[in-house]
N, C-alpha and C positions, 0 to 999 in steps of 0.2 A: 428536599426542601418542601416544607408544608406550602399548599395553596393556603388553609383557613386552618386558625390557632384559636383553641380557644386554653383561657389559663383560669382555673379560678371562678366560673359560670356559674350563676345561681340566679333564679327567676324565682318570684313569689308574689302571686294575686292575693287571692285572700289568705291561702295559705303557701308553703314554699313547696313548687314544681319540683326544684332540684337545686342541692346547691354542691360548690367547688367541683363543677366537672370541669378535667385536663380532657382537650382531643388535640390532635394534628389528624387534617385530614390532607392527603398527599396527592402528585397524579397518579390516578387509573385505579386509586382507592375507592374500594366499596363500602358503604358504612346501610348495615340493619342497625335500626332502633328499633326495639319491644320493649312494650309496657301495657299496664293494663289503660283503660280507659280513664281519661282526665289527670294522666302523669305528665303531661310536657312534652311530647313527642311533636306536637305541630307546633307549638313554643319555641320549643328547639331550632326546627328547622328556619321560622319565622326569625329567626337570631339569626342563625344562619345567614340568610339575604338579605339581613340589615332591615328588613320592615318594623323589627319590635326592637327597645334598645333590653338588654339584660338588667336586672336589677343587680347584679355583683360580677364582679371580674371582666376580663376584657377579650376583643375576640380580634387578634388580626387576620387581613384579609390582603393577597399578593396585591402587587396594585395591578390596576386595570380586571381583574377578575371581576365574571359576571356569572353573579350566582340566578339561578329560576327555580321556579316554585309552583307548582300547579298545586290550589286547594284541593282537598279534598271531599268537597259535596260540588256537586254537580250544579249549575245554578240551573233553576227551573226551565228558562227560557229554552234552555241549551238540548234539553229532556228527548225531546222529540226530533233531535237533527244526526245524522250523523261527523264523523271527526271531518272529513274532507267537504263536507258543506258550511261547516261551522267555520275552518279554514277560509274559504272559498270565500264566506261572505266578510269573512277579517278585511282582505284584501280589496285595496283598490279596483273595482273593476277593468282600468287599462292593465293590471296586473293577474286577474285572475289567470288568464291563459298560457301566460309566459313562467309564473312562478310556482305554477302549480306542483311542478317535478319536485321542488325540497323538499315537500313534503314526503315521499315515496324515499328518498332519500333518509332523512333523519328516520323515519319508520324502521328504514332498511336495520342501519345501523344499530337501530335497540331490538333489533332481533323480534319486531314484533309478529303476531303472525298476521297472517292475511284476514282471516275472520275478524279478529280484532281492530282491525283498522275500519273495518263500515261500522 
């Protein structure tokens, strides 16, 4: 059973991103998009979590499913901080202490490495 369907997908600003893309994407499916530069690849995804609506065709989504999305430029402020302080300052201060483990946690789970987390 597909989590996100899409049928018929086409997106066009000034000129057209892409159009009639079929996906099903399923659980513990991996999906690469490549393209070159200004093809639709963050459009796509932006479709994807329901931020942008598509210009053609339709995209269902299981119910209850929660799609995420992290941009991909870094915003300024953030430049100079590392992930667990950026974290850290998300969070309510009664909360920094106690909820600090999920993040070590989800980390865990995407295999990232230890470098990469400061």
């Amino acid at each position: 059973m597909a989590l996100i369907s899409l049928k018929s997908l086409g997106v066009t600003m000034s000129a057209p991103l892409f159009s009639n893309l079929d996906l099903s994407i399923g659980t513990g499916d991996r999906l690469g998009i490549v393209a070159a530069n200004g093809r639709g690849k963050s459009t796509l995804l932006k479709c994807l979590t329901g931020e942008l609506e598509p210009t053609t065709g339709d995209i269902t989504r299981t119910r209850g499913l929660r799609v995420g999305h992290v941009e991909q430029s870094v915003a300024p402020a953030l430049l100079g901080s590392t992930f667990y302080q950026v974290v850290a300052d998300a969070l309510p201060p009664e909360q920094t202490d106690s909820e600090m483990w999920r993040v070590d946690v989800v980390l865990d789970s995407l295999d990232v490495p230890e470098p990469m987390r400061e």
